[in-house]
C-alpha positions as CSV (number, residue, x, y, z in Angstrom):
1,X,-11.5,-24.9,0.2
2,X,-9.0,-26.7,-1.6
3,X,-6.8,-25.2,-4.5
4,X,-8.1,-25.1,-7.6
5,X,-5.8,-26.0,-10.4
6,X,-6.6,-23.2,-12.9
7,X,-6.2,-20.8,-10.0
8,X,-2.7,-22.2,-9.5
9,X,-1.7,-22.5,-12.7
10,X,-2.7,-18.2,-12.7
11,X,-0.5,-17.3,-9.8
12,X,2.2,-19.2,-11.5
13,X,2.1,-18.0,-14.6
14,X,2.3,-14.2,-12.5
15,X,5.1,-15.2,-10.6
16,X,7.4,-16.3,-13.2
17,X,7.0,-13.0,-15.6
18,X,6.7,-10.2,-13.7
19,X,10.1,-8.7,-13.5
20,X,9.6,-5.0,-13.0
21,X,11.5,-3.2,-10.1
22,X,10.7,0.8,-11.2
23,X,8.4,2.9,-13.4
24,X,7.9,1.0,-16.8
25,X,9.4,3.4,-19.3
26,X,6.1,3.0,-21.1
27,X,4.4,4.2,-18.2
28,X,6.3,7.4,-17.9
29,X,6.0,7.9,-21.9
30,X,1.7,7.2,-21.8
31,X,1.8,9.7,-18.3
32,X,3.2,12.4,-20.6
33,X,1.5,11.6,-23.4
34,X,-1.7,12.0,-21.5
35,X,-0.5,15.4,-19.3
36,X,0.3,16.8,-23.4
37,X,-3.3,16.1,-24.8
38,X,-4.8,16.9,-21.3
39,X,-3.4,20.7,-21.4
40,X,0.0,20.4,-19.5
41,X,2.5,20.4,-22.3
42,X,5.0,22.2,-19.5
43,X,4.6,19.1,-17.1
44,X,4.4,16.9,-20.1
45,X,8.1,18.2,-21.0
46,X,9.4,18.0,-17.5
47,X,8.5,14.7,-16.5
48,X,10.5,13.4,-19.8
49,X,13.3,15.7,-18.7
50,X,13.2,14.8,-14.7
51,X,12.2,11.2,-15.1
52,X,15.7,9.6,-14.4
53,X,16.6,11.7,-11.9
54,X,13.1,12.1,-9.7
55,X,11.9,8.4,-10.6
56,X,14.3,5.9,-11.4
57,X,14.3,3.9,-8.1
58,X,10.7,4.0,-7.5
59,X,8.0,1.4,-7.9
60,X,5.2,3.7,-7.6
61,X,4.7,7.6,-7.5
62,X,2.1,10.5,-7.5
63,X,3.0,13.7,-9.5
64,X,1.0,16.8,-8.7
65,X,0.9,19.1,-11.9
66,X,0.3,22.9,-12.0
67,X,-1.5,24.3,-15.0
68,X,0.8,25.6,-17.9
69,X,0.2,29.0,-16.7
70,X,1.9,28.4,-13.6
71,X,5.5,27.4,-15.5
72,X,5.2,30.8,-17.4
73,X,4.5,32.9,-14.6
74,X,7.4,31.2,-12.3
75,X,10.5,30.8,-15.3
76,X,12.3,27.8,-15.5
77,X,11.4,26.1,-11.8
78,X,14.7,24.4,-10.0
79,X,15.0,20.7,-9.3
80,X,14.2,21.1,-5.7
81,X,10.6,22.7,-6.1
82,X,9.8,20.6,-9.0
83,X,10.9,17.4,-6.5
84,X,8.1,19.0,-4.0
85,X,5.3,17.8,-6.4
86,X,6.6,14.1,-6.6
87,X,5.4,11.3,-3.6
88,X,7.0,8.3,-4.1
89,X,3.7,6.7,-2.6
90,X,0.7,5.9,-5.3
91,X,-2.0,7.9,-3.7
92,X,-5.6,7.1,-5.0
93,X,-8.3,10.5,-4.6
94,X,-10.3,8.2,-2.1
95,X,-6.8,8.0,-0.3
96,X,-6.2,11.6,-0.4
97,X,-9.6,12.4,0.6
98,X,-9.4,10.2,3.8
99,X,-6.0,12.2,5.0
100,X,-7.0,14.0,8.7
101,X,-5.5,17.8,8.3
102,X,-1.9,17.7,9.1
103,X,-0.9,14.3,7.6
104,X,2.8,14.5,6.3
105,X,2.8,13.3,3.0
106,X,6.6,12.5,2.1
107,X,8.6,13.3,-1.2
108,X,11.1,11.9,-3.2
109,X,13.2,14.3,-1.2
110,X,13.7,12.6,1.7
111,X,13.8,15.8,3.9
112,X,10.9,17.4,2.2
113,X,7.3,17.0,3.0
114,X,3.7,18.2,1.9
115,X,0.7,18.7,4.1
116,X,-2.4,17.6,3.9
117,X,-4.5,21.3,4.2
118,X,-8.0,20.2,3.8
119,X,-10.2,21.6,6.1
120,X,-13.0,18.9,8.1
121,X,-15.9,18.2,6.0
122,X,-15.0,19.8,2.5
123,X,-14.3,16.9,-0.3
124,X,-11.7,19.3,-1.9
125,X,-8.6,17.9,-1.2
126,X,-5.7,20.6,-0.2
127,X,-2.1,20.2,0.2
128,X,0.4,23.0,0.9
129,X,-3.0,25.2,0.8
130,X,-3.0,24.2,-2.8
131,X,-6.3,22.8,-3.8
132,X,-6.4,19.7,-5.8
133,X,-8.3,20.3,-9.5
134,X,-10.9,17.2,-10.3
135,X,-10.0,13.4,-10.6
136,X,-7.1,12.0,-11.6
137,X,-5.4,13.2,-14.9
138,X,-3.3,9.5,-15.5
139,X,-3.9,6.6,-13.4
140,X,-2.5,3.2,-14.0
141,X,-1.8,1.6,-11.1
142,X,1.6,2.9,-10.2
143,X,1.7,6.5,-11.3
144,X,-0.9,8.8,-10.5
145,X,-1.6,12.4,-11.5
146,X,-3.3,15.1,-10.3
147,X,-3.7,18.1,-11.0
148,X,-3.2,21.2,-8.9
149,X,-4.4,24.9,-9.2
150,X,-0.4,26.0,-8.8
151,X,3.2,25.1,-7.7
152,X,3.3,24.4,-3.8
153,X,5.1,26.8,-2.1
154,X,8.3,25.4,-0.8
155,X,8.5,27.3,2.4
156,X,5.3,26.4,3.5
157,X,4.8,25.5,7.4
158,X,1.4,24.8,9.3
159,X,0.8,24.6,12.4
160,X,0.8,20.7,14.1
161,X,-2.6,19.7,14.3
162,X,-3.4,16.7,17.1
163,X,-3.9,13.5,15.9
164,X,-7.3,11.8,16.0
165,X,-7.3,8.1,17.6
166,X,-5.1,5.6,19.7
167,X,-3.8,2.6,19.4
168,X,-5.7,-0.7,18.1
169,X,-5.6,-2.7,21.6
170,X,-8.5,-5.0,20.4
171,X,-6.6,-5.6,16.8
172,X,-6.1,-9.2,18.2
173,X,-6.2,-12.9,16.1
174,X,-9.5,-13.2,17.8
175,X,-12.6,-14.6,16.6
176,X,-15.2,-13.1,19.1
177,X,-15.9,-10.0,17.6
178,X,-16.3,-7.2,14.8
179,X,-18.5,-9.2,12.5
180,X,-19.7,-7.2,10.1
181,X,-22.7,-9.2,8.0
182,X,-23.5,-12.6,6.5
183,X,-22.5,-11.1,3.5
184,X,-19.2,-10.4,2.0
185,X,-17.4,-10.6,-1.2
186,X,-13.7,-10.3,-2.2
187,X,-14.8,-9.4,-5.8
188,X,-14.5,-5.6,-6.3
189,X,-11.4,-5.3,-4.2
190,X,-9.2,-8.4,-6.6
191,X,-10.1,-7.0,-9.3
192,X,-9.2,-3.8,-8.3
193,X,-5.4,-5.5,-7.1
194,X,-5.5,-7.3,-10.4
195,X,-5.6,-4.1,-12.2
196,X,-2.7,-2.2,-10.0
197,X,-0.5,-4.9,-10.0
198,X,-1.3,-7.0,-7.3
199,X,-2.2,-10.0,-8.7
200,X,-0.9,-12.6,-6.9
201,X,-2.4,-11.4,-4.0
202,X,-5.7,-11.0,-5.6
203,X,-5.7,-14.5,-6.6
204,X,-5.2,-15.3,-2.5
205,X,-8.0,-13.4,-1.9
206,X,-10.0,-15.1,-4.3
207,X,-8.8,-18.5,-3.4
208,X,-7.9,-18.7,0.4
209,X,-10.0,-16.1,2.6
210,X,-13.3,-17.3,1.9
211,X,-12.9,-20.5,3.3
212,X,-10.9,-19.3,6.1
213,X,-13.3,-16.8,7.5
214,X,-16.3,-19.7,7.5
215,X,-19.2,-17.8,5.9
216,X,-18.8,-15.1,8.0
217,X,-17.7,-11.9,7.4
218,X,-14.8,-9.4,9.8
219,X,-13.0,-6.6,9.7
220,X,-9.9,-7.1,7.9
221,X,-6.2,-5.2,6.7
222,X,-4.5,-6.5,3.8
223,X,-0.8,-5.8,3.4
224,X,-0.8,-6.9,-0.1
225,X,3.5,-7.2,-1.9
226,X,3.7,-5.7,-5.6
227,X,3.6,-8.9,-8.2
228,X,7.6,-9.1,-9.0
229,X,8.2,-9.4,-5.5
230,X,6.7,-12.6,-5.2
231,X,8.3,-14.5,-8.0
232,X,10.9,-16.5,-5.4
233,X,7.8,-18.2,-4.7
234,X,7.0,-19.8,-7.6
235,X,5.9,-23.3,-7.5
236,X,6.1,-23.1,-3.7
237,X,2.7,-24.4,-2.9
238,X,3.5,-25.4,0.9
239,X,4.9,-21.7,2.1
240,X,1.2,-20.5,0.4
241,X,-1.0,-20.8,3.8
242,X,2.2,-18.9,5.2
243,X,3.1,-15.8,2.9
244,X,-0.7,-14.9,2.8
245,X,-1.7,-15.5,6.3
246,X,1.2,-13.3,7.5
247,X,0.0,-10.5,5.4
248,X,-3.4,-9.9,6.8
249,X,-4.5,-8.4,10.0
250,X,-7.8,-9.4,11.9
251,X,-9.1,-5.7,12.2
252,X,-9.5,-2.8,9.6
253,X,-6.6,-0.1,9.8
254,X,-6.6,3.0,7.4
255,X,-4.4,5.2,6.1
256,X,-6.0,7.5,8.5
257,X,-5.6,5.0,11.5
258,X,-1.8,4.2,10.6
259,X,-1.3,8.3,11.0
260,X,-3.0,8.1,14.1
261,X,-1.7,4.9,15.5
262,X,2.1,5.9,15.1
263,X,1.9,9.5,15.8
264,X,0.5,8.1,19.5
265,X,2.6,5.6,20.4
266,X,4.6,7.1,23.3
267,X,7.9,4.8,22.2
268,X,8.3,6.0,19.2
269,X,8.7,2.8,17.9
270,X,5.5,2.0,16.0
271,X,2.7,0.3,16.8
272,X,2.4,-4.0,17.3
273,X,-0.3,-6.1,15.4
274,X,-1.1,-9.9,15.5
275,X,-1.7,-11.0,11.7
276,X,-3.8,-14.2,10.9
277,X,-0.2,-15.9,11.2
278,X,-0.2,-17.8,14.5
279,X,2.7,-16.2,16.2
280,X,3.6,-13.9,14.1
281,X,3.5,-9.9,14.2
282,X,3.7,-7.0,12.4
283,X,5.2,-3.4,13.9
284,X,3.8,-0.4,11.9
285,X,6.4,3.0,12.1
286,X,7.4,5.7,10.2
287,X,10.5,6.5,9.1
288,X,11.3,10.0,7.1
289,X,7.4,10.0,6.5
290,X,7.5,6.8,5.0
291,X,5.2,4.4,6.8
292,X,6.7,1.0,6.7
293,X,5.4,-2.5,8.3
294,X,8.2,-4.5,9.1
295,X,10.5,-2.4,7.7
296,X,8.7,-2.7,4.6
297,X,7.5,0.5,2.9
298,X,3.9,1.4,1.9
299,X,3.7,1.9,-1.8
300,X,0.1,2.7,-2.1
301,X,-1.8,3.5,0.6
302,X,-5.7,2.3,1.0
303,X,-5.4,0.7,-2.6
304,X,-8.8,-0.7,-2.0
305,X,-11.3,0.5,1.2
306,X,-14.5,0.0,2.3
307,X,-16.4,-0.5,5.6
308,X,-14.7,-3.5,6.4
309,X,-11.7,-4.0,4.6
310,X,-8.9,-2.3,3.8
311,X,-5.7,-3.1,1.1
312,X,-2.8,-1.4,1.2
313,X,0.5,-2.0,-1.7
314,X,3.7,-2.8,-0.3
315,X,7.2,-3.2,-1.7
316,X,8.5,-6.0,-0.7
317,X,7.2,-9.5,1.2
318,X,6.8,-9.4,4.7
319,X,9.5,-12.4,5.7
320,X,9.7,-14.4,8.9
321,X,12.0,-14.0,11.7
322,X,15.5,-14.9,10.5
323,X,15.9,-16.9,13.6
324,X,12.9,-19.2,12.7
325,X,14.7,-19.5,9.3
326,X,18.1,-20.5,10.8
327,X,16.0,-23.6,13.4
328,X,17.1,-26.9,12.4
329,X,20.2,-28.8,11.0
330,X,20.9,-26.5,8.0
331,X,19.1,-29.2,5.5
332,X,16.2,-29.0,3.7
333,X,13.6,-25.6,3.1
334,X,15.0,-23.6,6.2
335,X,11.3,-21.6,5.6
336,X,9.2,-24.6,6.2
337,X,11.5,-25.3,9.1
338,X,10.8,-22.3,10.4
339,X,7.4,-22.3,9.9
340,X,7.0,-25.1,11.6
341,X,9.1,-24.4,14.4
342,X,7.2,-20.6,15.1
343,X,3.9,-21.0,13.3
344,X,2.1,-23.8,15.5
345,X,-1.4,-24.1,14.2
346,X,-2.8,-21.9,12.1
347,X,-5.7,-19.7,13.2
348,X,-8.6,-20.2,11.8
349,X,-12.4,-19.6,12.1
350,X,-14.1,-21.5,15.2
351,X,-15.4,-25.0,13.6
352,X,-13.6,-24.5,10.5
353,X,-12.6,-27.7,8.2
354,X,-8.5,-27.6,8.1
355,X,-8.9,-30.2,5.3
356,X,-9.8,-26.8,3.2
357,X,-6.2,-26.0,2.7
């Protein structure tokens, strides 16, 4: 379909004022306001005290609170235990409740990890053996809290569980397969971006992928960058088929596959995927127990999920090879260059109108 002007004039308008690169200070100050009128004045207190040091160079985070009853019994806890109950990924509940028994969940402590402890079947979350109290206490988009029934213990160790799963061989830019229905709709899952900060690539959504599939409907993975990442794009309507295209995978991978998928992979390397890109791939690893594509962490894992479509936040924009970049006589957009050195034709749905775009 082609582009519509007041569309255009959205993603714009998104691109050139979003400048955030950490935690809105206002964020932080409505997260404690909320933990003080929802009962955990200790936490409250703490995250005004620990904020700078635990959260300044994150984008996103989920803080696990113990009750107040929990900081009176234990004293005055130390940095390091209190850094335990801080992830610098944005986990939603559905997110946590999809986590297999013995998924790492990392830190902002870089060598410290929690575990997922919740046994098959039961939809009440564990970590550390700790369970998880009811829905989220503060939940904007970047910072999410939960609440927990007391501090993790620190020393805590399980044993390795085997992973579930294998590698996605058939995750391929093909067009022969995993239909899903006749009928399909991007709604729920923009607005959903739109509300967590993922605007731009909500408006894609919205705009591109419903012509490109052709009416039908497939299982997908959506890699979708954090709005102030995209603003060096602004205006750059011809590297739009390009920066979303590259960002979606023809096959639905979830958090729980990703675990699966890397913790298998007998190279230790990560796992390979074909994107909607032609010729271009994305390698999912983990690092530290940080998941990255590309090199490019994970912020917020399964943002948006259902049946046939996953979304998951990312920190930065997936970018083509450098050496496509670096193709031609050093004059002019070296990215369109390089697109259309590496791209070739686009893939696209059998019998679809090119003209669309």
């Amino acid at each position: 379909m082609a582009f519509q002007h007041t569309t255009l004039l959205l993603i714009l308008t998104i691109l050139t004022t979003t400048t955030t690169t950490a935690l809105p200070p206002e964020t932080l100050t409505n997260a404690a306001d909320t933990l003080s009128n929802s009962g955990y004045v200790a936490m409250s207190l703490t995250l005004n005290l620990v904020q700078d040091v635990l959260l300044s160079h994150h984008t996103s985070a989920t803080i696990f609170t113990p009750p107040d009853s929990s900081f009176a019994d234990s004293g005055q806890p130390s940095l390091s235990l209190l850094s335990l109950h801080f992830s610098p990924l944005a986990f939603s509940q559905s997110s946590l409740r999809s986590l297999p028994y013995g998924t790492k969940i990392p830190t902002v402590d870089a060598n410290t990890y929690l575990t997922v402890t919740t046994p098959s079947a039961v939809s009440l979350v564990s970590i550390n053996d700790v369970r998880i109290v009811g829905s989220p206490i503060f939940d904007d988009g970047s910072l999410i809290i939960f609440a927990i029934e007391k501090f993790f213990d620190a020393n805590f160790t399980v044993a390795e569980a085997p992973m579930a799963g294998g590698k996605l061989e058939h995750c391929t830019a093909s067009f022969g397969g995993d239909v899903i229905s006749s009928n399909f709709s991007f709604h729920d899952g923009a607005n959903v971006l739109i509300s967590r900060g993922y605007s731009v690539m909500a408006a894609f959504l919205n705009l591109q992928l419903l012509g490109f599939l052709g009416g039908q409907r497939y299982a997908l993975t959506v890699f979708a960058p954090v709005d102030e990442v995209m603003v060096d794009y602004s205006g750059s309507f011809p590297e739009y088929n390009s920066l979303f295209l590259r960002h979606v995978l023809p096959c639905k991978v979830s958090w729980r596959d990703l675990v699966s998928v890397v913790d298998v992979d007998d190279e230790g390397d990560g796992s390979e995927f074909d994107t909607y890109l032609s010729g271009f791939k994305v390698r999912i690893s983990r690092s530290d127990g940080t998941f990255k594509v590309n090199e490019v962490s994970i912020a917020f894992p399964d943002m948006y999920y259902t049946d046939w479509f996953v979304v998951h936040g990312i920190r930065e924009v997936l970018s083509l090879p450098k050496a496509a970049e670096e193709i031609g006589d050093g004059e002019g957009d070296p990215f369109d260059e390089g697109e259309k050195r590496i791209s070739g034709r686009m893939l696209v749905a059998a019998d679809l109108d090119r003209s669309e775009f």
